[in-house]
C-alpha positions as CSV (number, residue, x, y, z in Angstrom):
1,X,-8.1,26.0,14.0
2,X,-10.3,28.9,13.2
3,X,-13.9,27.9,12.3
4,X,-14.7,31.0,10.5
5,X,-12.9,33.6,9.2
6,X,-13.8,37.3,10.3
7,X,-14.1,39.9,8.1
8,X,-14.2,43.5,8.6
9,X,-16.6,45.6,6.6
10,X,-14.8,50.1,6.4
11,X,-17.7,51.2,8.8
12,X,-16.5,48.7,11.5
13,X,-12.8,49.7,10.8
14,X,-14.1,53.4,11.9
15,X,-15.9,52.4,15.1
16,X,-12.8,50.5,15.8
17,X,-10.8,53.6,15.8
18,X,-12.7,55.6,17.6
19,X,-12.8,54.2,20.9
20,X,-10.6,54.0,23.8
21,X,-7.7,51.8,24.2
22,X,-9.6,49.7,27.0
23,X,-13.1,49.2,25.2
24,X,-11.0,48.5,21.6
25,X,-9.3,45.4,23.7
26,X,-12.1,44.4,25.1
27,X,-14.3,44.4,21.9
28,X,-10.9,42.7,19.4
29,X,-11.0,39.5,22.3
30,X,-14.7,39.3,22.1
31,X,-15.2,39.6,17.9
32,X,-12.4,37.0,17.7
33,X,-14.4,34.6,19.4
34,X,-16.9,34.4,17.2
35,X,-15.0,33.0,14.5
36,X,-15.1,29.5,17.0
37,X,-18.5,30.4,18.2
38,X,-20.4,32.8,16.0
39,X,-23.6,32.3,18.2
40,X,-22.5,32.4,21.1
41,X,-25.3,32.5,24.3
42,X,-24.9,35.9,25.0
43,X,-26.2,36.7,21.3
44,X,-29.2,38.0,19.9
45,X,-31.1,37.6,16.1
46,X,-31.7,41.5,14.7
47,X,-35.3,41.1,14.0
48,X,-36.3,41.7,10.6
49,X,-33.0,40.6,9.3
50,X,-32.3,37.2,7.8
51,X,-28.5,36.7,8.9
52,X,-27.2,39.7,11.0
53,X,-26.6,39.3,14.9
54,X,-25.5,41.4,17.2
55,X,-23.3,40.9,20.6
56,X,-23.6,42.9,23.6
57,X,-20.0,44.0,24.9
58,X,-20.2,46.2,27.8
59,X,-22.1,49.5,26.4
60,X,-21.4,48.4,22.9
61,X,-23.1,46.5,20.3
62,X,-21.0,44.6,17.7
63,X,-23.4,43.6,14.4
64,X,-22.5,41.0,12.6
65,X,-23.6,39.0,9.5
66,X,-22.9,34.8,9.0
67,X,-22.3,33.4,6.3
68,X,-22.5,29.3,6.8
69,X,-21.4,28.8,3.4
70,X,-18.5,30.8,2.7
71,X,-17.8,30.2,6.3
72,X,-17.5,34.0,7.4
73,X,-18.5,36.4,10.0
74,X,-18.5,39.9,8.3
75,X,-18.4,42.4,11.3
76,X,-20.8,45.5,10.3
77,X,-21.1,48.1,12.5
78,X,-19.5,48.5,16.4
79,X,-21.8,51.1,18.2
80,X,-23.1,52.4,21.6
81,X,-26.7,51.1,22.8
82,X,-28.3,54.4,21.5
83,X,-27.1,54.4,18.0
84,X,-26.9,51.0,17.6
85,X,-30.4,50.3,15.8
86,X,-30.9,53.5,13.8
């Protein structure tokens, strides 16, 4: 049983589409793990923010907001390193 429930905000949706068949697969497997694990070790607090995260998945970032009391992960953006943070 699934911990939290992900959610997918329209700009996530987007970056979804855009990428290749490979790095999509890859990036589906890893966001689903977070709804066991939503901190996994591997992730890291956006500074300045109160509840957004962000997951390193090859050359992507995958930001994230939690949730504890609704119980959700609502995925934000999915970008390359270089446009991640702007």
């Amino acid at each position: 049983m699934r911990v939290y429930e992900i959610l997918l905000e329209r700009a996530a949706e987007r970056d979804l589409k855009r990428l290749p068949t490979s790095d999509f697969k890859r990036i589906i497997s890893e966001i689903s793990k977070l709804a066991d694990s939503p901190r996994p070790t591997s992730c890291r607090k956006i500074t300045g923010s109160k509840n957004d995260w962000r997951i390193r998945v090859g050359d992507y970032r995958v930001i994230y907001e939690i949730d504890n009391n609704a119980r959700n992960i609502k995925v934000m953006r999915i970008r390359q390193r270089e446009d991640a943070y702007r």
